[in-house]
SETIZA-511041 format. One record per residue (C-alpha): x, y, z. Coordinates in steps of 0.5 Angstrom, whole numbers, padded with zeros to 4 digits, always signed. Layout:
REM SETIZA-511041
XYZ/...
END
This chain:
REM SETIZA-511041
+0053-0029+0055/+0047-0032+0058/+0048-0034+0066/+0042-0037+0070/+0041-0036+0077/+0035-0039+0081/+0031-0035+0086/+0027-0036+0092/+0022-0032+0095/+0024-0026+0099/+0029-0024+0094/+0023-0021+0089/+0026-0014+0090/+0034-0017+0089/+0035-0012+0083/+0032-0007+0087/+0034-0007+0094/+0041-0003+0092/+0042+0003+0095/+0048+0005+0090/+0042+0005+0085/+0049+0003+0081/+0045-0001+0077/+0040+0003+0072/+0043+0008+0067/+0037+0014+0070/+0039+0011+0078/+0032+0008+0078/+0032+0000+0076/+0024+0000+0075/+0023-0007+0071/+0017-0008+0065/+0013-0014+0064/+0013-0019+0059/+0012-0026+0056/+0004-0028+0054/+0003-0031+0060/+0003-0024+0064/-0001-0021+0059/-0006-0027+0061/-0006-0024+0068/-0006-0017+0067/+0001-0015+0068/+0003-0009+0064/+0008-0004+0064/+0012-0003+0069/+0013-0009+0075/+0011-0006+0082/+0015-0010+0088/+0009-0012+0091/+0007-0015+0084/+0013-0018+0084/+0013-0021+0092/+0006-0024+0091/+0009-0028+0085/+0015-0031+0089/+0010-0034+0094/+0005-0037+0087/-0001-0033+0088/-0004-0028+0083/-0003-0021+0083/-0009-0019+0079/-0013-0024+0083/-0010-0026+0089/-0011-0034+0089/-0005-0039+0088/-0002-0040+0081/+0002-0046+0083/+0000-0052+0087/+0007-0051+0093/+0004-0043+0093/+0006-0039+0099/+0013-0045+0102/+0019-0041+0103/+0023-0046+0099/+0020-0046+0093/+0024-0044+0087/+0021-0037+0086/+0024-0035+0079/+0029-0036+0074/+0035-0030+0074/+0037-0030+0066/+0041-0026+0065/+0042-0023+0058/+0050-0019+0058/+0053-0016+0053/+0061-0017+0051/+0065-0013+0054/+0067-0010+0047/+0060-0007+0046/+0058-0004+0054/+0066-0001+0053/+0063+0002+0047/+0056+0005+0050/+0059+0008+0056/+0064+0012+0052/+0060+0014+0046/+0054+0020+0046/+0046+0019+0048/+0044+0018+0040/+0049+0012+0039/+0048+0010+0046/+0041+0009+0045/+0041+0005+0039/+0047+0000+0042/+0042-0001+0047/+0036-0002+0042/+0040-0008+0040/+0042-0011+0046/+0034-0010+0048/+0033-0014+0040/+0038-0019+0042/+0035-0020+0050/+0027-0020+0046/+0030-0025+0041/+0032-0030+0046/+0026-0029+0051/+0021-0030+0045/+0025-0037+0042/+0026-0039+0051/+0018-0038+0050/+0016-0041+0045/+0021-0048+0046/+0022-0049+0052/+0017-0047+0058/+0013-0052+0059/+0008-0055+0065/+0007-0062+0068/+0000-0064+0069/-0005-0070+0069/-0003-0074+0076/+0004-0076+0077/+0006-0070+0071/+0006-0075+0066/+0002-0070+0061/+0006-0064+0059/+0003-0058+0055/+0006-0052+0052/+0006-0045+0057/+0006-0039+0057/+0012-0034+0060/+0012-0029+0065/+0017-0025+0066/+0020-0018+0067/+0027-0015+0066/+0031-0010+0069/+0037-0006+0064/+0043-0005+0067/+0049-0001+0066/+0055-0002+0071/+0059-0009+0074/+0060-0009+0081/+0068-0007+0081/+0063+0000+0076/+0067-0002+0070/+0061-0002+0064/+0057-0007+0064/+0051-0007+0059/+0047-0013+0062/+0040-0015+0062/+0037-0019+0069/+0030-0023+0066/+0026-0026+0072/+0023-0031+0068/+0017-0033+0074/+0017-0041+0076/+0008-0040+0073/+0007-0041+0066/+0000-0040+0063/-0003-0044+0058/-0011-0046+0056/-0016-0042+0058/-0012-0039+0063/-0010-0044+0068/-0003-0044+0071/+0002-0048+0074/+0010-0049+0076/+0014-0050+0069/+0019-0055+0068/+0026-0053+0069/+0029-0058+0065/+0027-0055+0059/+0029-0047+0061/+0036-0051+0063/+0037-0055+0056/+0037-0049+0052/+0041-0043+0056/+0047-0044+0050/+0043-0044+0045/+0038-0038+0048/+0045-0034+0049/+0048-0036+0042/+0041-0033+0039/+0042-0027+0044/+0048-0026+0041/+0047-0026+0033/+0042-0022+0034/+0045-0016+0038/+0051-0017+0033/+0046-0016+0027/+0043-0010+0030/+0050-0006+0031/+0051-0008+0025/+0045-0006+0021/+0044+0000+0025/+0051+0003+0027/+0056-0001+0022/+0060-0004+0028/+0065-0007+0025/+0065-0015+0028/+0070-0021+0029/+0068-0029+0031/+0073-0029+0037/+0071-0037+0039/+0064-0037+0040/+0063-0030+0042/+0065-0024+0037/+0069-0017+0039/+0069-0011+0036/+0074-0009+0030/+0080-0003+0033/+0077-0004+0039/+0084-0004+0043/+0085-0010+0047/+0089-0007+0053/+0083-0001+0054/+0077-0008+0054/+0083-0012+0060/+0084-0006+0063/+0076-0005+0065/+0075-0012+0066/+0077-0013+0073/+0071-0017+0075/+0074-0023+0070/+0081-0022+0072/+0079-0023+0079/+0076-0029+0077/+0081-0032+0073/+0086-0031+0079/+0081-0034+0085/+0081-0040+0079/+0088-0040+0079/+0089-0039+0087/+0084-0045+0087/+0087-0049+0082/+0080-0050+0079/+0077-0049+0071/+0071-0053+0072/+0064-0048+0070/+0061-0049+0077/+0068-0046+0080/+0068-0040+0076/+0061-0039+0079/+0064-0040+0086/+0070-0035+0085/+0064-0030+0082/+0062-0031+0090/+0068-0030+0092/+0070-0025+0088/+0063-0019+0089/+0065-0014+0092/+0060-0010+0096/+0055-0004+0091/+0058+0002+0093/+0053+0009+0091/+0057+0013+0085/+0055+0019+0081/+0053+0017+0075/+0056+0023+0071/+0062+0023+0075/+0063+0015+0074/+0062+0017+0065/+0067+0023+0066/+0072+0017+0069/+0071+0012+0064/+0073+0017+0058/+0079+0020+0062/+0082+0013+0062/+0080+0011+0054/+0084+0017+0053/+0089+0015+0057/+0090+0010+0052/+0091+0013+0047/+0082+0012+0045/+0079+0018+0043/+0071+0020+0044/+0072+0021+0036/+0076+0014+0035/+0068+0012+0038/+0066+0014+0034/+0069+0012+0028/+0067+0005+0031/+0059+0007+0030/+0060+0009+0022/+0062+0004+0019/+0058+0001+0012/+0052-0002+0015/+0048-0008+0012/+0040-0007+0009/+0036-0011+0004/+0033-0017+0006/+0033-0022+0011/+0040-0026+0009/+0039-0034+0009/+0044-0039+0013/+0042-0044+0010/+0048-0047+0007/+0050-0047+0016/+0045-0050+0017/+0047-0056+0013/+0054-0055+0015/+0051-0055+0023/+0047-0062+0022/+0054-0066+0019/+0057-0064+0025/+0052-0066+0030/+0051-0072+0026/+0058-0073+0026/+0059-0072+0035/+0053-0076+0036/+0048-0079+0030/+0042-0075+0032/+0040-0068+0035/+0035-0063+0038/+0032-0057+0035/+0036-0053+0041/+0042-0055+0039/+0042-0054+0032/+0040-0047+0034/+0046-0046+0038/+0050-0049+0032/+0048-0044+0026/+0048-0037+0032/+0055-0039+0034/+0057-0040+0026/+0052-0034+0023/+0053-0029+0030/+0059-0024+0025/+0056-0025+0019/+0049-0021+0019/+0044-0025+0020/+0038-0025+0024/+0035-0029+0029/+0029-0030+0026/+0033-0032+0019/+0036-0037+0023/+0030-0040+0027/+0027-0040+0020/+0032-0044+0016/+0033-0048+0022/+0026-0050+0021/+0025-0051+0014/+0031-0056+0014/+0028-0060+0020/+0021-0060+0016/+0025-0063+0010/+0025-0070+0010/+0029-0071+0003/+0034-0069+0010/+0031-0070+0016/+0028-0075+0019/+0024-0074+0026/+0026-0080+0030/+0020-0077+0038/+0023-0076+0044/+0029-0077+0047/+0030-0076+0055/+0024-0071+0055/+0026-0067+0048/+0025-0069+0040/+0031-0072+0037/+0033-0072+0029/+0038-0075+0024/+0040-0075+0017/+0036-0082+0012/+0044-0083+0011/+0046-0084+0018/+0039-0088+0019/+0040-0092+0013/+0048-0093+0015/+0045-0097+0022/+0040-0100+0019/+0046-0103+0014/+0049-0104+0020/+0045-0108+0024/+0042-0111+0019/+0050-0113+0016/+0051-0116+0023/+0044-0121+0024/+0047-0124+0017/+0053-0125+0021/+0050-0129+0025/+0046-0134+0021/+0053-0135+0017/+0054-0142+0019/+0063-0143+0022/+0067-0148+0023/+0067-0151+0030/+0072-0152+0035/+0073-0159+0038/+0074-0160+0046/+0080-0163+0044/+0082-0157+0041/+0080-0153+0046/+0083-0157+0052/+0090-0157+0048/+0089-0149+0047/+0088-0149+0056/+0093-0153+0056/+0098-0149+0053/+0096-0141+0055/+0097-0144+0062/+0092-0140+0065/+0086-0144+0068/+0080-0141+0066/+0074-0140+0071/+0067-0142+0069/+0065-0136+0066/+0071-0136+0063/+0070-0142+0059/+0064-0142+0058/+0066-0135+0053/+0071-0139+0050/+0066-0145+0048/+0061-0139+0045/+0066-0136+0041/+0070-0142+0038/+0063-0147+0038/+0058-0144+0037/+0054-0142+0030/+0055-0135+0026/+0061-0131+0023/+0060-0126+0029/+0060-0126+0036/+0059-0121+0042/+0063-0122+0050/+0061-0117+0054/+0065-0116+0061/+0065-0112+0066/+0072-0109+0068/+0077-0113+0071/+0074-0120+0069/+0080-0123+0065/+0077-0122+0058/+0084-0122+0055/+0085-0129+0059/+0080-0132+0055/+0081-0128+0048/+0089-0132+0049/+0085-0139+0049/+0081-0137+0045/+0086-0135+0040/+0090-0142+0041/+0083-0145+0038/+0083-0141+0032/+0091-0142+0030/+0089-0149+0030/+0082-0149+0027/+0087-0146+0020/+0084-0138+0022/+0088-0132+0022/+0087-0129+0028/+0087-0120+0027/+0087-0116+0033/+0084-0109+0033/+0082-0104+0038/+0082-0096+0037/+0088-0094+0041/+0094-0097+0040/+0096-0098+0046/+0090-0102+0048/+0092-0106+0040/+0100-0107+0043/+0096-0110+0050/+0092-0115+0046/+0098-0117+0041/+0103-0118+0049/+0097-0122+0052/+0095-0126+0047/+0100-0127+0041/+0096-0125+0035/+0096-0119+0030/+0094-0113+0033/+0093-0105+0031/+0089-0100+0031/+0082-0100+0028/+0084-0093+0023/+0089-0097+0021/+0087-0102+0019/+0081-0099+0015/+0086-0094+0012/+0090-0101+0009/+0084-0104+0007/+0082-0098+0003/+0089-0097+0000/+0089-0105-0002/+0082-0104-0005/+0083-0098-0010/+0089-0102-0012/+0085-0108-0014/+0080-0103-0018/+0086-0100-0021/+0091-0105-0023/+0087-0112-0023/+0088-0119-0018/+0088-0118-0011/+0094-0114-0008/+0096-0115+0000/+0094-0109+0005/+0100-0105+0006/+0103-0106+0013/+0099-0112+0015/+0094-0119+0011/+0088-0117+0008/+0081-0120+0010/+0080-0127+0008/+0075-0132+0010/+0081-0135+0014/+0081-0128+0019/+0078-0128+0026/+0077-0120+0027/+0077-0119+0035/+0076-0112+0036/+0077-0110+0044/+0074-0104+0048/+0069-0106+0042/+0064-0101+0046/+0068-0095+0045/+0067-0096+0037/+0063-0091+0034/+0058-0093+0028/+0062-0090+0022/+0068-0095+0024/+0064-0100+0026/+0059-0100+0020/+0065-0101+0015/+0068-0106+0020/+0062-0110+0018/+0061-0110+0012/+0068-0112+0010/+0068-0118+0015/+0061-0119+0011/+0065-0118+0004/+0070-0123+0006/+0067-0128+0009/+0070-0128+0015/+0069-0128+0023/+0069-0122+0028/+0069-0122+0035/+0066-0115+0040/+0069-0116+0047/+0068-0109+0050/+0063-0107+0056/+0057-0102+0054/+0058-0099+0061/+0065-0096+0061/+0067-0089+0056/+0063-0088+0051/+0065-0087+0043/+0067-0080+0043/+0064-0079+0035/+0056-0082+0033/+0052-0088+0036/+0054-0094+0041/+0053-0099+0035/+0056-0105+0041/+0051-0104+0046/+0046-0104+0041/+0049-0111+0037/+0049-0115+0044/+0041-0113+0045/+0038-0113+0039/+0042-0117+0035/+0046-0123+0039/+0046-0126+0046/+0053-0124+0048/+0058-0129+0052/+0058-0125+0060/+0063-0124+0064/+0062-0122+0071/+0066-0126+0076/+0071-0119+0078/+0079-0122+0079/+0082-0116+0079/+0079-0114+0086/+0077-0117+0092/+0073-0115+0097/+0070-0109+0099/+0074-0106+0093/+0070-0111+0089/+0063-0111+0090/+0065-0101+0090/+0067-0104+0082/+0061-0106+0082/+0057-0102+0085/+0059-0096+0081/+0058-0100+0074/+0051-0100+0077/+0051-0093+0078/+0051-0094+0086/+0056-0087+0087/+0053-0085+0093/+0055-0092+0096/+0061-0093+0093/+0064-0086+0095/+0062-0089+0103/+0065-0094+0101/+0072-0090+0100/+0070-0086+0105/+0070-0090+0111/+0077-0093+0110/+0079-0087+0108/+0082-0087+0101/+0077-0080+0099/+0081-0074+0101/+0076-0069+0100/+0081-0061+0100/+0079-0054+0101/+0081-0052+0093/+0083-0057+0088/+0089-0054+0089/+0091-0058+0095/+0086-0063+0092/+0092-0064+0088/+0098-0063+0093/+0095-0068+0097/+0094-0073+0091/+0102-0073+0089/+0104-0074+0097/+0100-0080+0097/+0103-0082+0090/+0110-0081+0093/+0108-0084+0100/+0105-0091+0098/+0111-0091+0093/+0110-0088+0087/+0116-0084+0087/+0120-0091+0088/+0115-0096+0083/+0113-0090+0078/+0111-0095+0073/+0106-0100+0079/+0103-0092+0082/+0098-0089+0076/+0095-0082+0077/+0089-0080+0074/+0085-0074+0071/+0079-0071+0067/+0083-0067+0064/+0089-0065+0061/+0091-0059+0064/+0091-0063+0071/+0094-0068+0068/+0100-0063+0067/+0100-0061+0073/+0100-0068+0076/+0106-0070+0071/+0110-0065+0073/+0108-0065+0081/+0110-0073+0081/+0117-0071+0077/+0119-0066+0082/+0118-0071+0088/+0122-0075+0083/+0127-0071+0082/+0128-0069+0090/+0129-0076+0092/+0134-0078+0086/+0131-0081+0082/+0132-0078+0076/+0139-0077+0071/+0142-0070+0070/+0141-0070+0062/+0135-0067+0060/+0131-0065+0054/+0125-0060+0052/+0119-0063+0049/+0112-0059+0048/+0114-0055+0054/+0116-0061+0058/+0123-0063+0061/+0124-0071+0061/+0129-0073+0064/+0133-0080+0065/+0129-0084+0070/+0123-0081+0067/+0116-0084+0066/+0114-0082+0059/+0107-0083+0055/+0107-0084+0047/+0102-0079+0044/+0102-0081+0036/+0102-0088+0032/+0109-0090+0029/+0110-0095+0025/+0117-0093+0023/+0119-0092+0032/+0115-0098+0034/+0111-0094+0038/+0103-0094+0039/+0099-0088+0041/+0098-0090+0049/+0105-0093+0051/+0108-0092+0058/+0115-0093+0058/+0121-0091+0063/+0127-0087+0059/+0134-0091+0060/+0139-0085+0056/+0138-0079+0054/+0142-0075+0049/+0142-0068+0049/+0145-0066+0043/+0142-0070+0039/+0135-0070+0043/+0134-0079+0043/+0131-0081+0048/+0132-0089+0049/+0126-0092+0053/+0124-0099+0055/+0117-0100+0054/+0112-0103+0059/+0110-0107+0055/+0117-0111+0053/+0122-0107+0048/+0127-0102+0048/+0125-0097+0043/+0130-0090+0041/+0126-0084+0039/+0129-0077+0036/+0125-0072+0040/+0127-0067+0033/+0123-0071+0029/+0118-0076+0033/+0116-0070+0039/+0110-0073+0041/+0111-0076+0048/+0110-0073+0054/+0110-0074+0062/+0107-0081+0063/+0107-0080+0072/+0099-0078+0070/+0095-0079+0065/+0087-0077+0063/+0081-0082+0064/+0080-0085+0057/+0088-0086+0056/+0087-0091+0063/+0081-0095+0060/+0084-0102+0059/+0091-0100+0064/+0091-0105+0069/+0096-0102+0075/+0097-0104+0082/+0096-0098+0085/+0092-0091+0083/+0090-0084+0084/+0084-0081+0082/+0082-0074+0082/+0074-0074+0082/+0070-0068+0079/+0070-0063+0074/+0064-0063+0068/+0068-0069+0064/+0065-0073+0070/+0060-0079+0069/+0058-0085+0071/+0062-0089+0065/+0068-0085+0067/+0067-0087+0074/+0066-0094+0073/+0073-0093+0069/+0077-0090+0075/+0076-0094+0080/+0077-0100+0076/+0084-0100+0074/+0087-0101+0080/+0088-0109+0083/+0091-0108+0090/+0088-0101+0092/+0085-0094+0088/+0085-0087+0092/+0080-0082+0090/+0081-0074+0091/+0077-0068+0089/+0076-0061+0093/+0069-0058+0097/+0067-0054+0091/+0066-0060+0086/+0064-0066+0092/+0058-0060+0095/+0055-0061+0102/+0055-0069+0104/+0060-0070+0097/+0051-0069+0093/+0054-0065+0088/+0058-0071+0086/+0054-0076+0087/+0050-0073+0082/+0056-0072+0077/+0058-0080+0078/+0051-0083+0078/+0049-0079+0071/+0050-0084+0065/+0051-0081+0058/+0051-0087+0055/+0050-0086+0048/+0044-0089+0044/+0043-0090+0036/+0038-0087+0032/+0034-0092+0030/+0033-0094+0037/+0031-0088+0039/+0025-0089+0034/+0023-0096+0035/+0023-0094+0042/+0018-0088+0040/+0014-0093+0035/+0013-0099+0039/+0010-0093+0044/+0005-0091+0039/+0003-0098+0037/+0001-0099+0045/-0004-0093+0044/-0007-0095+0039/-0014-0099+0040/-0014-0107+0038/-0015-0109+0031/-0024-0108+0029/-0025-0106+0037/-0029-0100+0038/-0026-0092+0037/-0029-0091+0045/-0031-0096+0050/-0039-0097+0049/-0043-0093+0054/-0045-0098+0059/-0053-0097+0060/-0054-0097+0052/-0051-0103+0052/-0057-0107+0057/
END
């Protein structure tokens, strides 16, 4: 494991100040030099504190003189404390092995910690110089490392602490402060390298048997209950997590504060007499120890990876379109970590692979760092842009205005101006393809219902499609025409085409009309659709000389796999019909809408705040309890189906689900009957959410309904769906619903609910999931979270809601970088340099 932590000045002596000395194995926690950069300066061997005092300040220890621009400010960020920590299986086995198998544990933890630094080194430390920083060049480290042998609870706890100094070194010896963000990005992949490395050593040297436990690795026979019994320090964070009701990383790093206890003086020898009295204990012997330490060891030459390289890249390709070095690395050390093979191989292949371009093509940088893709994904966008432009100079059939008037008419819907002017575009306008882009509650369905009447008129097919089959059933309810899942339809198509390779003639899709030049494709939520769908989608249209409509907004949830095919299709390919007039809001709560789709956290959440609906509580649990009593306050209890409670993850939304039905059950709202599900209890009068597509049951993934009947010898439940119908589902063979009182964000995108509740904070929080949560209410949302994820002033999730991770494509993350250079280049015959004015005259 890898943590980093940040360091100011004054705390130059923090991993010597101790005066338990519990640190070091000999009692002395003497750190050594290290990095390029501190042999530049003169700094070798062992760090003195006074050395160290002066480098926190950023001045020269050698010289004297400042090494950075802010030397000597006491708020200036001093160090980065990485700390290298070995799995607890590893500084169990070191505490209870002798001196010879100590030492070589230690020499690989020592290799695994070098590896990691060097790879930190070479890729990630680099200094922003030229005025405004806008040059960046590679830098040299200086560091020193401390070796450390016991946790604060003195349970074994091999570790390194790896001040890496705020300076780097570059040419000719100048110096300057490095770009953090750079050490950041690659704390997962230094850490994964850290760990295949030192899995490697003991397997090399010592013939330690591994196993992959996740992205992490133990020891094989290693007893489980003597690792849990020396691991006090993670139960006691694991219990601070449960007490708070908070799981996110920034919570588990406030419950290590929480939870420290105070170093106290040992007896090193006395302490390790302790630690082999206790395995014994436990039926683990100092010959069981050792038995661990001979297993067969791996020699020969250095392995390759290659084939988890391949198998990396796919994968990343497959998430976003694209990828960074970094990310690659950490990848294949996860994969390789148990299988001996070393840092350098994987680094190795890693790059011959990125220098491939049979493989690889380097697109320039993305956000500070280089991207990469495969030629077949790029090939595939470009396909599908290219597949999108011939749409739209393929000339379609025009609507009149009388066909028009009639369908207003008789939808008996009144369409404001943007409205209209959307319906005119996509039914008036030239081209088989069309783009409406609307903000969230515009009304885009009640333009999609007029325009669905002009096409019906015209002789068209009209198909709905949406990724989910909840939002599918919503457009079918709004607007009439045919709807269903994306995969489905694909899936059908597919089906229906290896028929007619198969058997000859044209056969019809099963469960649905096959793509005709009659068809209107209108695929809603279109910015959730990921390049792979969408690309097929295109080129069947395309095949069948039909027309499709995308109707989404770029700037809610992303495409959970590779690329944002519509965001690049409304601004590279076609002018999109635009639908800004909010109606679902009004007021104040319209402009917060807004103001969050934009980005603008900071004034919506005052906005929230000064009418008090945020509720900020000392932990997430009360986080929680607080959001439930207000739920059951403004009447959810009562109106379950008007009142939606929403969560980043399923866990909170467990929790929520079953918090809401106990209120439920308190105020008598629910039957007696009841059935088991997934570990649930559903009771008559209960909200439920359907998990999983059936055709055969007449439910789509995402419904909501209100269970009527209960069966508990049978397992039936007979819902009444939100969205119209009475549906019977037999649990025993159709188990796939849950509580429905709470659902998570992404099932939320497209809901519309009178009221909701809204639990803010966590790692899945961005601006594009924000925007999503306050949006879905019409009469009034509540927002919530707890201290530890709104930081001081709420600035910490400020920063979370104001950060997009909007996803780009690969080929524009190359045209990007392309039209760059061309603007560097010098003007076609114009002179390399600018000629000297004097010679001139």
């Amino acid at each position: 494991m890898l943590s980093i932590g940040l360091l100011r000045p004054g705390q130059h002596d923090y991993h010597r100040r101790d005066p338990s000395r519990y640190y070091a194995r000999n009692g002395v926690a003497d750190g050594h030099w290290g990095g390029a950069g501190a042999q530049a300066l003169g700094l070798v061997g062992a760090a003195t504190v006074e050395q160290l005092r002066q480098l926190f300040e950023g001045s020269s220890p050698i010289e004297g003189r400042n090494l950075v621009q802010n030397a000597g400010k006491p708020d200036r960020l001093a160090a980065y404390d990485l700390t290298f920590s070995a799995v607890k299986d590893v500084s169990l086995l070191y505490s209870l092995t002798p001196k010879n198998e100590q030492d070589a544990i230690l020499d690989a933890h020592q290799r695994g910690v070098r590896a990691a630094l060097g790879f930190i080194e070479r890729d990630g430390l680099f200094i922003r110089t030229g005025k405004g920083g806008v040059k960046v060049d590679r830098a040299d480290a200086i560091y020193v490392t401390y070796e450390h042998f016991l946790s604060r609870a003195n349970e074994p706890a091999l570790h390194t602490h790896a001040l890496l100094l705020n300076t780097g070194v570059w040419e000719d010896g100048k110096t300057g402060a490095l770009d953090g963000r750079h050490v950041l990005r690659m704390k997962m992949a230094a850490g994964a390298l850290y760990r295949a490395e030192t899995a490697y050593q003991l397997q090399r040297c010592l013939g330690i048997a591994l196993a992959r436990d996740e992205s992490w690795y133990r020891i094989r026979n290693m007893p489980r209950s003597l690792v849990e019994r020396f691991s006090s320090r993670r139960q006691a964070i694991c219990e601070e997590l449960a007490r708070t009701g908070n799981s996110s990383a920034k919570a588990a790093a406030h419950a290590n504060l929480a939870t420290r206890q105070k170093k106290q003086a040992v007896d090193p020898v006395r302490l390790a007499d302790e630690f082999r009295s206790v395995a014994e204990s436990l039926g683990f012997t100092p010959d069981d120890a050792k038995r661990l330490c001979r297993g067969p060891r791996r020699s020969g030459p250095e392995p390759f990876c290659t084939g988890e390289v391949r198998r990396a890249v796919r994968e990343l390709t497959l998430a976003e379109g694209h990828f960074t070095r970094t990310q690659l690395v950490r990848e294949v050390a996860e994969a390789v970590q148990v299988r001996g093979v070393p840092a350098s191989s994987i680094l190795r292949d890693v790059d011959h692979m990125l220098d491939d371009p049979r493989r690889i093509v380097p697109l320039g940088l993305h956000r500070g760092e280089a991207r990469y893709t495969t030629p077949g994904f790029l090939r595939m966008e470009r396909q599908l842009l290219e597949t999108a432009h011939q749409l739209t100079q393929k000339p379609s059939k025009h609507a009149s205005d009388f066909q028009i008037g009639r369908a207003k008419i008789f939808s008996g819907k009144r369409l404001n101006a943007e409205q209209d002017a959307a319906l005119r575009q996509v039914t008036q306008t030239d081209g088989r393809l069309h783009a409406v882009v609307g903000m969230a509650g515009v009304g885009k369905t009640r333009m999609l219902d007029a325009a669905c009447r002009v096409w019906k008129s015209q002789g068209y097919e009209p198909i709905g499609l949406s990724l989910s089959g909840k939002a599918a059933r919503g457009i079918e309810a709004a607007t009439g025409m045919p709807s269903r899942t994306i995969d489905s339809f694909l899936l059908a198509e597919r089906k229906a085409l290896w028929r007619e390779n198969s058997h000859g003639g044209r056969s019809k899709a099963p469960h649905g009309p096959r793509l005709t030049k009659r068809s209107v494709v209108v695929v809603d939520e279109a910015g959730m659709v990921d390049t792979r769908k969408m690309a097929e989608l295109m080129r069947r249209v395309k095949k069948a000389n039909g027309r499709i409509v995308l109707v989404g907004d770029p700037r809610q949830l992303q495409p959970i796999e590779a690329g944002n095919p519509y965001q690049a299709i409304v601004t590279q390919i076609v002018a999109p019909a635009q639908l800004k007039t909010i109606v679902r809001q009004q007021g104040w709560a319209m402009q917060a809408v807004r103001d969050m789709a934009e980005g603008d956290a900071d004034l919506v959440l005052k906005a929230f705040e000064s009418r008090g609906l945020l509720d900020v509580r000392e932990t997430r649990k009360e986080a929680i309890g607080a959001m439930v009593t207000s739920w059951r306050e403004q009447g959810g209890a009562a109106r379950p189906k008007s009142h939606l409670m929403l969560a980043s993850t399923l866990a909170e939304v467990d929790t929520l689900n079953r918090a809401a039905q106990s209120q439920r059950r308190e105020s008598g709202k629910l039957g007696v009957l009841s059935v088991k599900c997934n570990g649930q209890t559903i009771y008559a009068g209960d909200r439920i959410l359907v998990t999983e597509n059936s055709l055969r049951h007449r439910v789509r993934n995402g419904d909501l309904g209100t269970v009527l009947l209960v069966e508990p010898v049978t397992k039936n439940l007979v819902v009444h769906l939100d969205a119209g119908g009475l549906v019977a589902l037999p649990l025993h063979v159709f188990p796939n619903v849950e509580l429905g009182y709470a659902v998570t964000t992404h099932k939320a995108q497209g809901i519309t609910v009178d009221q909701s509740y809204v639990l803010l904070g966590g790692p899945m929080q961005d601006r594009e999931m924000s925007y999503v949560q306050v949006s879905r209410a019409a009469a009034e949302t509540r927002l919530f979270t707890d201290k530890i994820e709104a930081g001081e002033n709420l600035a910490d999730l400020v920063r979370q809601m104001s950060t997009s991770r909007q996803k780009i494509m690969a080929q524009e993350i190359q045209r990007r970088n392309d039209r760059e250079a061309a603007v560097n280049l010098p003007e076609p015959n114009a002179p390399l340099h600018e000629p000297d004015r004097e010679m001139s005259l």
